[in-house]
SERO-4910 file (N, C-alpha, C, O; in steps of 0.05 Angstrom, whole numbers):
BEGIN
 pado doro    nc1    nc2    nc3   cac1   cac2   cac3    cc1    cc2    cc3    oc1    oc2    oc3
  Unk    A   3823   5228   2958   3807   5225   2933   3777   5224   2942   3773   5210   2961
  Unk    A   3759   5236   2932   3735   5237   2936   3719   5222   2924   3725   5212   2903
  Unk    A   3692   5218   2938   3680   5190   2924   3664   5190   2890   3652   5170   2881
  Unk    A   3668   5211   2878   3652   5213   2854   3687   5208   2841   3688   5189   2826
  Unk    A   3706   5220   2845   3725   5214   2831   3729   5184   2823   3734   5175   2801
  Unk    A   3726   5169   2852   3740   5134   2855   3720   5124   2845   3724   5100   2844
  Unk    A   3687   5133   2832   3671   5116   2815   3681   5124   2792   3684   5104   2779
  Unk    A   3688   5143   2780   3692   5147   2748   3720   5132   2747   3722   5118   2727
  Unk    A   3733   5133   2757   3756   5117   2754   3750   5083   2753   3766   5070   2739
  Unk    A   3733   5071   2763   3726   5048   2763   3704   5040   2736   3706   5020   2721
  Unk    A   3689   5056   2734   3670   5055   2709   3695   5057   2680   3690   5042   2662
  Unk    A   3715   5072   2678   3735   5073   2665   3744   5046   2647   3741   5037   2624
  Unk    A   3762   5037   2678   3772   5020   2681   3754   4993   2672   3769   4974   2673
  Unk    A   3727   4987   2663   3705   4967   2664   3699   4969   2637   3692   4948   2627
  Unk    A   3699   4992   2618   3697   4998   2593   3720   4986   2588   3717   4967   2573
  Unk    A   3742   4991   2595   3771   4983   2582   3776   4951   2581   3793   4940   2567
  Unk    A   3756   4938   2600   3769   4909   2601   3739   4904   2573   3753   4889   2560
  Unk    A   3724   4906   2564   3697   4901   2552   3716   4882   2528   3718   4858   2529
  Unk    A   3730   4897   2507   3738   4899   2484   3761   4863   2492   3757   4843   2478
  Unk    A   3776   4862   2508   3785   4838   2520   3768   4819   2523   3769   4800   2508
  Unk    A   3752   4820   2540   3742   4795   2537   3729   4789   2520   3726   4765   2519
  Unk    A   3712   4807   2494   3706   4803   2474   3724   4778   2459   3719   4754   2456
  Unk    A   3744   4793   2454   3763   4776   2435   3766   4750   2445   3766   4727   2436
  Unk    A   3769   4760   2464   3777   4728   2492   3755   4702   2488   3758   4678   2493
  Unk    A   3730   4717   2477   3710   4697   2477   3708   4680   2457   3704   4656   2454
  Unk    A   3714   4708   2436   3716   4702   2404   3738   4679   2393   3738   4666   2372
  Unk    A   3753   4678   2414   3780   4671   2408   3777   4642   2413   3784   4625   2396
  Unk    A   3764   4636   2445   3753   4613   2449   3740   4592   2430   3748   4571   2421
  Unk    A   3707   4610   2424   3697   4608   2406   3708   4588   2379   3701   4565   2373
  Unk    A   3723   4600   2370   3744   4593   2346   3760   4564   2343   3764   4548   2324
  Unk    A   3768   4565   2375   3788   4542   2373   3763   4515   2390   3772   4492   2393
  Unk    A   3745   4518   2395   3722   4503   2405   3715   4488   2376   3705   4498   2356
  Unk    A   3723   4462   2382   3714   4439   2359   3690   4434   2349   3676   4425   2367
  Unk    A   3678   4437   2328   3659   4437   2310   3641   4403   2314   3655   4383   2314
  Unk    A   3620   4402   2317   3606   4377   2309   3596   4378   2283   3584   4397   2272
  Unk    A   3600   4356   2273   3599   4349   2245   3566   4349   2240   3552   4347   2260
  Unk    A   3555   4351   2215   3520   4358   2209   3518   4340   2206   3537   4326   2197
  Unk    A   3493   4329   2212   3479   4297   2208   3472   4299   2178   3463   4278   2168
  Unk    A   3475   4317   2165   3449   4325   2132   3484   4326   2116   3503   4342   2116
  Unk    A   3479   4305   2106   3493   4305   2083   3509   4333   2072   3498   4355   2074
  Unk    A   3530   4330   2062   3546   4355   2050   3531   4354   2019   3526   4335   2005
  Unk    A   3527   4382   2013   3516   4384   1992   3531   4395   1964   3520   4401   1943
  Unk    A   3557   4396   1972   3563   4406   1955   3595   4390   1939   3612   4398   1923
  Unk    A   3588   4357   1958   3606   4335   1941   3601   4327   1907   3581   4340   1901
  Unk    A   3607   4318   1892   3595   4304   1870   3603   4282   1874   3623   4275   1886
  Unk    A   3586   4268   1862   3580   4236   1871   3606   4224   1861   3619   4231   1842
  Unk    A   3610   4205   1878   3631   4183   1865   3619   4171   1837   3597   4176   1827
  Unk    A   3635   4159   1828   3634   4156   1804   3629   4119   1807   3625   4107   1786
  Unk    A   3630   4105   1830   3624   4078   1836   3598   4082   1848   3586   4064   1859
  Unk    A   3591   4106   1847   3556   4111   1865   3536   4091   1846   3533   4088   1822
  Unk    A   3523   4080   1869   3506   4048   1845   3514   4034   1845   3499   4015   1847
  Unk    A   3544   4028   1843   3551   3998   1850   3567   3982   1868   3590   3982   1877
  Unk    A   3545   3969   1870   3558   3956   1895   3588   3941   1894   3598   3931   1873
  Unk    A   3601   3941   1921   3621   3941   1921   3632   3913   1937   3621   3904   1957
  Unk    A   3659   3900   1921   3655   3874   1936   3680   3879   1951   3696   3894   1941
  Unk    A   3684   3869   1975   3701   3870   1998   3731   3853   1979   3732   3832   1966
  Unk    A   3747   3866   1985   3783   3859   1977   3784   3832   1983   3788   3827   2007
  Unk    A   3782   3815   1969   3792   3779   1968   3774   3771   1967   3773   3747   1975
  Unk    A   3744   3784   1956   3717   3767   1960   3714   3762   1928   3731   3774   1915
  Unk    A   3699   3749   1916   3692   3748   1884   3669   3740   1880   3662   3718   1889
  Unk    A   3655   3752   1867   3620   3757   1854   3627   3725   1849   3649   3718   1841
  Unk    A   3602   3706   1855   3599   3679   1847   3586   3685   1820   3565   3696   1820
  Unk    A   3600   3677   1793   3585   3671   1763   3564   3660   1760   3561   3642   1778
  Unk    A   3550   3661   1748   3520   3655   1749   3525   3623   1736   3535   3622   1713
  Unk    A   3518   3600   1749   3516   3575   1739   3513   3571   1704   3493   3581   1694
  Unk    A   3530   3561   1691   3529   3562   1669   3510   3541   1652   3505   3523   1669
  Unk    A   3502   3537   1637   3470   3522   1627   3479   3501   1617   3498   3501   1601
  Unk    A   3466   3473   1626   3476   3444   1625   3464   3442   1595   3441   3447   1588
  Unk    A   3493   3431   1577   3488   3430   1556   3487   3391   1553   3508   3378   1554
  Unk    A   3467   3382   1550   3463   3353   1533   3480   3354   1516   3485   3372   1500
  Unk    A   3496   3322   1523   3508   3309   1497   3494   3317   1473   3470   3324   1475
  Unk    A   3505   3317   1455   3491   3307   1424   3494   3285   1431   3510   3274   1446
  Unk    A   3467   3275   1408   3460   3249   1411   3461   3245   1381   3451   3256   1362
  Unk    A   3487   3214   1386   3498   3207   1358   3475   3201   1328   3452   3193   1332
  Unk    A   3485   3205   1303   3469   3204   1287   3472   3170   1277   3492   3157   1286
  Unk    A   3458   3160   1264   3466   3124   1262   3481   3136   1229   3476   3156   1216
  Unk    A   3502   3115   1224   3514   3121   1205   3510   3111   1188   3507   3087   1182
  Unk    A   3509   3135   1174   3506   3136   1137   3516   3113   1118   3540   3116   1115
  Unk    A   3509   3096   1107   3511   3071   1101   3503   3081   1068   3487   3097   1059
  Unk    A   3523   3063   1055   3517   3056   1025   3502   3034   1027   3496   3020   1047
  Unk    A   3497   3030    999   3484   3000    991   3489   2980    997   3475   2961   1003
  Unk    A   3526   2985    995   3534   2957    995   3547   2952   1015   3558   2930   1016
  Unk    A   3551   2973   1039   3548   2969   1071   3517   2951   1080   3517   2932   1096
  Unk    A   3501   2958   1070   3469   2954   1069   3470   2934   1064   3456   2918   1076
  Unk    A   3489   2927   1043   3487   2887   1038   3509   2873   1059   3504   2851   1068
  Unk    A   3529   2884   1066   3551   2866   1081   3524   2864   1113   3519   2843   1124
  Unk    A   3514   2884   1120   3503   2877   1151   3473   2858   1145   3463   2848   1165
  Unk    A   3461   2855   1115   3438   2844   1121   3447   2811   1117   3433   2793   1126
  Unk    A   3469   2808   1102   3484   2790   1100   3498   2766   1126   3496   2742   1131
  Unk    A   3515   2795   1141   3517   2788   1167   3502   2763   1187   3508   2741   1195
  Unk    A   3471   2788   1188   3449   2780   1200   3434   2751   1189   3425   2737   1207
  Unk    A   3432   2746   1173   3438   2718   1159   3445   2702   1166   3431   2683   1173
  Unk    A   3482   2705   1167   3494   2677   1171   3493   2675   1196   3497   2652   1204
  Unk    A   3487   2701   1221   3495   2698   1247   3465   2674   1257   3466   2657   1274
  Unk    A   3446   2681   1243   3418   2670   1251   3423   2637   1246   3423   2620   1263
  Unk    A   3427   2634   1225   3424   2604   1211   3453   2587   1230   3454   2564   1239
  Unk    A   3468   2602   1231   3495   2596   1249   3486   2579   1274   3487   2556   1280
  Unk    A   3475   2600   1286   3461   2594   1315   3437   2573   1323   3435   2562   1345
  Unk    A   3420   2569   1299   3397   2552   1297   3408   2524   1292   3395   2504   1295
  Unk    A   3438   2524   1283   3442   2496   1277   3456   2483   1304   3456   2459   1306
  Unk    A   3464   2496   1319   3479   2494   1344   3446   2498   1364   3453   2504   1386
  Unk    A   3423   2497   1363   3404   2493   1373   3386   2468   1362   3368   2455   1373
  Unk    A   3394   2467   1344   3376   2440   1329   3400   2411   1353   3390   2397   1370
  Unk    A   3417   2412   1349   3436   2396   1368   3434   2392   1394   3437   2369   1404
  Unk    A   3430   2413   1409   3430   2412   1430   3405   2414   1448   3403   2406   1471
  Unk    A   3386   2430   1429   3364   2428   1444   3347   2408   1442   3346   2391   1424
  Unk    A   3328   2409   1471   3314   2384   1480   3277   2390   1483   3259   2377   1494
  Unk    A   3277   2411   1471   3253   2419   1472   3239   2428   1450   3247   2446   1436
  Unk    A   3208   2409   1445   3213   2407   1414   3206   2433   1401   3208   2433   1376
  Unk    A   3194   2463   1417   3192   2486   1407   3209   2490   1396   3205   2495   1372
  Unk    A   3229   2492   1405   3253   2505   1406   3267   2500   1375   3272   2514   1356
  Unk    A   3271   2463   1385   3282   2454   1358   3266   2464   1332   3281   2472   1314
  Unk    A   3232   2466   1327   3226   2475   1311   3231   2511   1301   3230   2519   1278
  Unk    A   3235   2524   1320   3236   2543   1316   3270   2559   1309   3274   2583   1307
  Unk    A   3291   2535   1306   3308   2536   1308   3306   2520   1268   3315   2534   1250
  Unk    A   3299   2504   1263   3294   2492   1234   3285   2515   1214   3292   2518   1191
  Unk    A   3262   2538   1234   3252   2560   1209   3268   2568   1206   3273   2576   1184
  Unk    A   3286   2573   1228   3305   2598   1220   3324   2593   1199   3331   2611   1182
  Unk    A   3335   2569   1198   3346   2561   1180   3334   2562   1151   3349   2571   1133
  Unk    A   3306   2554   1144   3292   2561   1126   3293   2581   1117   3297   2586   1093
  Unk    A   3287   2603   1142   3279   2628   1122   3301   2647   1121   3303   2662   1101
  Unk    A   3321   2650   1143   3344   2660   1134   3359   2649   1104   3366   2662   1085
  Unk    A   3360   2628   1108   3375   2621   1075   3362   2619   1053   3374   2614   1032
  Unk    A   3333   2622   1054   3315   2637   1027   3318   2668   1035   3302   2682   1023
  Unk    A   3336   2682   1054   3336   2717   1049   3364   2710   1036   3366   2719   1013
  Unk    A   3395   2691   1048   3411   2696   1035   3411   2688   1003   3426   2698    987
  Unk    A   3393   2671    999   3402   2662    965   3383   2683    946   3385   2686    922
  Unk    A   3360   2698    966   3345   2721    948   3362   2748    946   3360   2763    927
  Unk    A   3374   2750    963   3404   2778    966   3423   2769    940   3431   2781    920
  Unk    A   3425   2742    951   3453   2735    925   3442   2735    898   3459   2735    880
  Unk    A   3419   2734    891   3410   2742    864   3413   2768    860   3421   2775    837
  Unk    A   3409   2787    877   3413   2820    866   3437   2831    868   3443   2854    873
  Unk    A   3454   2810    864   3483   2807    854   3496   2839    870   3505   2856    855
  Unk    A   3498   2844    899   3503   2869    903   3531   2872    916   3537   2852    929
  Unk    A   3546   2889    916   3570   2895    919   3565   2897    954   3546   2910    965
  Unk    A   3592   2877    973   3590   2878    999   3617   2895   1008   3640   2892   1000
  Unk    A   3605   2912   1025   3628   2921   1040   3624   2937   1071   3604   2949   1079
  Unk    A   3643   2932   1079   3635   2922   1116   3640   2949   1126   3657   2964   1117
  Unk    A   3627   2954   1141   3628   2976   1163   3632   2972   1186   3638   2950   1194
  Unk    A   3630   2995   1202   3633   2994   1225   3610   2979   1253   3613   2973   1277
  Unk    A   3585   2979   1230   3560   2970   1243   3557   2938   1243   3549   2922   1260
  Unk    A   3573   2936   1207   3576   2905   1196   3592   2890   1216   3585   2868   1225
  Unk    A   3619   2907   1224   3645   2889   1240   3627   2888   1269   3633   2869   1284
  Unk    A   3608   2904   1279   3599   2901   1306   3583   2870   1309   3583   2852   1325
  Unk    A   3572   2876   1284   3548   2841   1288   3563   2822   1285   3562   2802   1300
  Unk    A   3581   2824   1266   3593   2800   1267   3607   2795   1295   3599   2775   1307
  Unk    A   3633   2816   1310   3625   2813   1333   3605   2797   1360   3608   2779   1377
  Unk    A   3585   2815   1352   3561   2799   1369   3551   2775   1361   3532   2764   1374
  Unk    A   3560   2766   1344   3545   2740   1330   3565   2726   1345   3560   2719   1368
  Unk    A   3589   2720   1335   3599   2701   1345   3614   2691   1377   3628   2672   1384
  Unk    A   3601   2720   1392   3603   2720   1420   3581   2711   1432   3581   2709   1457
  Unk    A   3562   2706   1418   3531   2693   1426   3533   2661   1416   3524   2642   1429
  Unk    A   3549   2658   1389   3562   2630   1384   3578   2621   1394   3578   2599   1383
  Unk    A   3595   2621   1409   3606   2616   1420   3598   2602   1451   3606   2580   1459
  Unk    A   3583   2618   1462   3569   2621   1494   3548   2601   1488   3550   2582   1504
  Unk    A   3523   2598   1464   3515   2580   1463   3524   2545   1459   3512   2524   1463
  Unk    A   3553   2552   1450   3562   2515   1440   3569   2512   1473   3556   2493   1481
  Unk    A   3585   2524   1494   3591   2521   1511   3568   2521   1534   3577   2521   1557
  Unk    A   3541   2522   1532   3533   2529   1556   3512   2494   1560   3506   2477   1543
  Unk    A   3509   2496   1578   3498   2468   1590   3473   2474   1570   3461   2493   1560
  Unk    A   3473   2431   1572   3437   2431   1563   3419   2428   1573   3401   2413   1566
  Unk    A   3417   2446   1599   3401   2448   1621   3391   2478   1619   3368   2483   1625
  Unk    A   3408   2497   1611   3399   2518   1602   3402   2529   1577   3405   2553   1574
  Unk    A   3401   2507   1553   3414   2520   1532   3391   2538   1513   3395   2556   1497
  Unk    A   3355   2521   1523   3340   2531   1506   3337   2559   1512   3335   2574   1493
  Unk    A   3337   2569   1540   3335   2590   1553   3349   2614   1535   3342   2635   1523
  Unk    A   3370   2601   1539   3387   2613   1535   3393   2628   1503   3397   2651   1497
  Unk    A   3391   2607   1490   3381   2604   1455   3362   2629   1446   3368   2649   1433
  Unk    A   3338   2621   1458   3319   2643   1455   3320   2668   1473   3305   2686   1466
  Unk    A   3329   2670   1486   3348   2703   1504   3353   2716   1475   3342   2735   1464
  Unk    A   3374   2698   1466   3391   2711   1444   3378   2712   1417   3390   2722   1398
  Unk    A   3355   2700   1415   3340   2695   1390   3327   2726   1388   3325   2738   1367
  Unk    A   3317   2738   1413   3292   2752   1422   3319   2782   1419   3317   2800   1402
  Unk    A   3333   2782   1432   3361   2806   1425   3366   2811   1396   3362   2832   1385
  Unk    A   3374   2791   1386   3386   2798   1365   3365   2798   1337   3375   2805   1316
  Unk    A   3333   2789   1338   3321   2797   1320   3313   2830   1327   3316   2847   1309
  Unk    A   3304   2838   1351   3295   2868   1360   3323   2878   1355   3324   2903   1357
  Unk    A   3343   2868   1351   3371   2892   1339   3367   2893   1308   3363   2915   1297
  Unk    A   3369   2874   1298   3354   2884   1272   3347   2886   1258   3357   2885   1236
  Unk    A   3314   2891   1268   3296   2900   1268   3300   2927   1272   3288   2940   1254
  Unk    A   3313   2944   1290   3318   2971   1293   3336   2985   1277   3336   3009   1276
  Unk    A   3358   2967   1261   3374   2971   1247   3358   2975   1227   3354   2998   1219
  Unk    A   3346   2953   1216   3329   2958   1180   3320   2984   1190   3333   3002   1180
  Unk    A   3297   2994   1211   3286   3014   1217   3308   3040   1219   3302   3062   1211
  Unk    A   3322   3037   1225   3341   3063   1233   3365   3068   1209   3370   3091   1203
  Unk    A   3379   3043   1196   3401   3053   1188   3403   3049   1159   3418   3059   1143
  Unk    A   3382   3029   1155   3387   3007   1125   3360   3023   1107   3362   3032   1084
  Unk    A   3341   3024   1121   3315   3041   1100   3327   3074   1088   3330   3083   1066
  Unk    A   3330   3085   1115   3329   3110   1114   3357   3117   1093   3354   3138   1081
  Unk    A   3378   3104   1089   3400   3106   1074   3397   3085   1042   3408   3092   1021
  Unk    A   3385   3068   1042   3385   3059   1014   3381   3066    995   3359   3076    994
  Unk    A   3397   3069    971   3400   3074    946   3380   3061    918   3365   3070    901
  Unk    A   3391   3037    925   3386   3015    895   3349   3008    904   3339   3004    926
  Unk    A   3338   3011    879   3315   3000    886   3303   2974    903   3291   2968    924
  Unk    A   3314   2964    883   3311   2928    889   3325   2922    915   3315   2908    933
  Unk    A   3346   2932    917   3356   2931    946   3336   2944    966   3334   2936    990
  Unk    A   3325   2960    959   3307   2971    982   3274   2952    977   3255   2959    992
  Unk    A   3269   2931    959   3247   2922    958   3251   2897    977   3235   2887    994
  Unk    A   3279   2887    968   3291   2870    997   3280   2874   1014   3259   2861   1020
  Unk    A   3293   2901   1031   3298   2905   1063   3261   2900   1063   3251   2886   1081
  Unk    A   3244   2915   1042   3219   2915   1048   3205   2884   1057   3188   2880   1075
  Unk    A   3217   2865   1041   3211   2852   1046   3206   2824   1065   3189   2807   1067
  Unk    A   3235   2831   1078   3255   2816   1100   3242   2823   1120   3235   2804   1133
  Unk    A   3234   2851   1131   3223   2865   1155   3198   2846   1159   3203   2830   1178
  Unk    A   3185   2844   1152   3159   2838   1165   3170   2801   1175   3161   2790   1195
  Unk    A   3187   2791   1156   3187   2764   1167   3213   2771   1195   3208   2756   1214
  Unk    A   3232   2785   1199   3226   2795   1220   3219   2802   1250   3227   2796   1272
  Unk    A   3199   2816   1239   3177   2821   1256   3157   2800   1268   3145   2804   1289
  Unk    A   3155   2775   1250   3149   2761   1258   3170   2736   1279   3166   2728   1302
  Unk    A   3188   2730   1264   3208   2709   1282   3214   2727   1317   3220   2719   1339
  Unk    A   3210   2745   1309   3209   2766   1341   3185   2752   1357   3188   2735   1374
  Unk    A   3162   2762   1349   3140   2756   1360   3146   2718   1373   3150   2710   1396
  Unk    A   3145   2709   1358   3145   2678   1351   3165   2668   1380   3155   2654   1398
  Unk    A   3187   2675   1381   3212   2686   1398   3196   2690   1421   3189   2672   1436
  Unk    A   3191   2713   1424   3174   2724   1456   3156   2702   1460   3157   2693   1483
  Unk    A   3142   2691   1445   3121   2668   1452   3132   2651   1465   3126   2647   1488
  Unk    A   3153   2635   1449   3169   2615   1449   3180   2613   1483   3178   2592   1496
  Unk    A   3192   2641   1497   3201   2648   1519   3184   2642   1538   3190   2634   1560
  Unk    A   3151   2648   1527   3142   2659   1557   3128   2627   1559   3121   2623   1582
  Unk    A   3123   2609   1545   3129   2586   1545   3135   2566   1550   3123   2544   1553
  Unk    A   3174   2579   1552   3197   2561   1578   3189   2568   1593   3177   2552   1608
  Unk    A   3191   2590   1598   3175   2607   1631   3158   2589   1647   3163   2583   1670
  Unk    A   3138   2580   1633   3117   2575   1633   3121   2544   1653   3113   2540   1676
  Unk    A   3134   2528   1635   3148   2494   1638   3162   2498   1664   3160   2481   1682
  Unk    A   3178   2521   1668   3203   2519   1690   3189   2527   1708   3202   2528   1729
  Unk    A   3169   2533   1710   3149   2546   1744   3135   2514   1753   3137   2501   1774
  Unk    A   3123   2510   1732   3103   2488   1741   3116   2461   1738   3109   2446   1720
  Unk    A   3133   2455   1755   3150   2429   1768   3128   2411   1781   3113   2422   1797
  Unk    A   3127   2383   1775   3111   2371   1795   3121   2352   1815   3141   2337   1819
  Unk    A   3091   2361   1832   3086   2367   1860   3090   2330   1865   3077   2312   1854
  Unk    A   3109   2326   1881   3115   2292   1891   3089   2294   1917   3085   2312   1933
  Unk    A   3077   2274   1915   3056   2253   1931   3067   2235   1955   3084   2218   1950
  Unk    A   3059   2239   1980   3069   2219   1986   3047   2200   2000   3028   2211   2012
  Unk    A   3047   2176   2001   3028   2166   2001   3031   2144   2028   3050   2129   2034
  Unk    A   3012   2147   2039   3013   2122   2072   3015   2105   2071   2999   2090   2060
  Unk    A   3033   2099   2082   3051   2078   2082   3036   2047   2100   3049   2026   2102
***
């Protein structure tokens, strides 16, 4: 074989493999795994939870603290007239009650005097009530004083007469500022009958005063129980 023959035969043979490894590359190519694009796919449509946020399986959105609602604050009760007469009535006998169980026992002559008005002027309010001839009937405010009346009568007959004036006027100074807030709160604002309401008008201010009179009266004892005297002793 001559040498121009054994090159064309080789150049042949070099064309013929071309088309092979083509495919061979292509083929590679193909089955060679793809890296994924950093740039978003454009041609998803959005979820339909896109925006909201999402809470993890067994977790639960904390409810927003719900708004501290204040008690209502009770209204004082609605009182007829002649509720209006059983509690001013009450207040009466509980006063004059108590002043006579202080005229007894107490040892101090404020006291005793201030224990004699009450008697005075409480039983010129009961015999000026019992002229306006008014129908009594008890409530729930009425059954409380009486209550408190006779739990303060009581505690006074029993308590020493070492502390009874003290003690007397504690309860003198309580139970006129109760009421006193009562006429103010439950007995004005609800009265009906005229004359019944020229009463309460007129009861208040005396009142207002046995209060005053009361706080005096206290700061008084106060006064006596600090200033103890001073023993001397003298050289012997």
């Amino acid at each position: 074989m001559t040498i121009a023959t054994t090159l064309r035969t080789s150049a042949l043979l070099a064309l013929c493999g071309l088309p092979f490894i083509q495919c061979g590359g292509e083929q590679k190519a193909a089955e060679a795994p793809t890296m994924p694009s950093a740039e978003p796919p454009t041609d998803q449509s959005p979820s339909p939870d896109a925006g909201t946020a999402q809470t993890p399986e067994g977790d639960t959105l904390a409810s927003p603290p719900a708004e501290a609602h204040t008690a209502p604050v009770a209204k004082p009760e609605a009182l007829n007239d002649a509720q209006i007469a059983a509690v001013t009535d009450a207040a009466n006998s509980a006063e004059i009650a108590q002043a006579k169980v202080a005229q007894v026992k107490s040892k101090d002559p404020g006291v005793k005097s201030f224990a004699a008005m009450m008697i005075t002027h409480h039983g010129e309010a009961k015999q000026k009530q019992a002229k306006l001839k008014l129908k009594v009937e008890e409530s729930g405010l009425s059954t409380a004083m009486h209550a408190d009346a006779d739990a303060t009568l009581t505690a006074l007959k029993t308590n020493s007469a070492k502390d009874f004036d003290q003690a007397y006027i504690t309860a003198q100074i309580a139970g006129h500022q109760k009421v006193l807030d009562t006429i103010n709160d439950n007995l004005l604002p609800n009265v009906k009958d005229a004359n019944l309401k020229a009463y309460l008008e007129e009861i208040k201010p005396t009142v207002e005063a046995h209060l005053k009179q009361a706080k005096q009266l206290q700061q008084s004892l106060d006064s006596k129980s600090t200033s103890a005297p001073v023993e001397r002793k003298h050289a012997g």
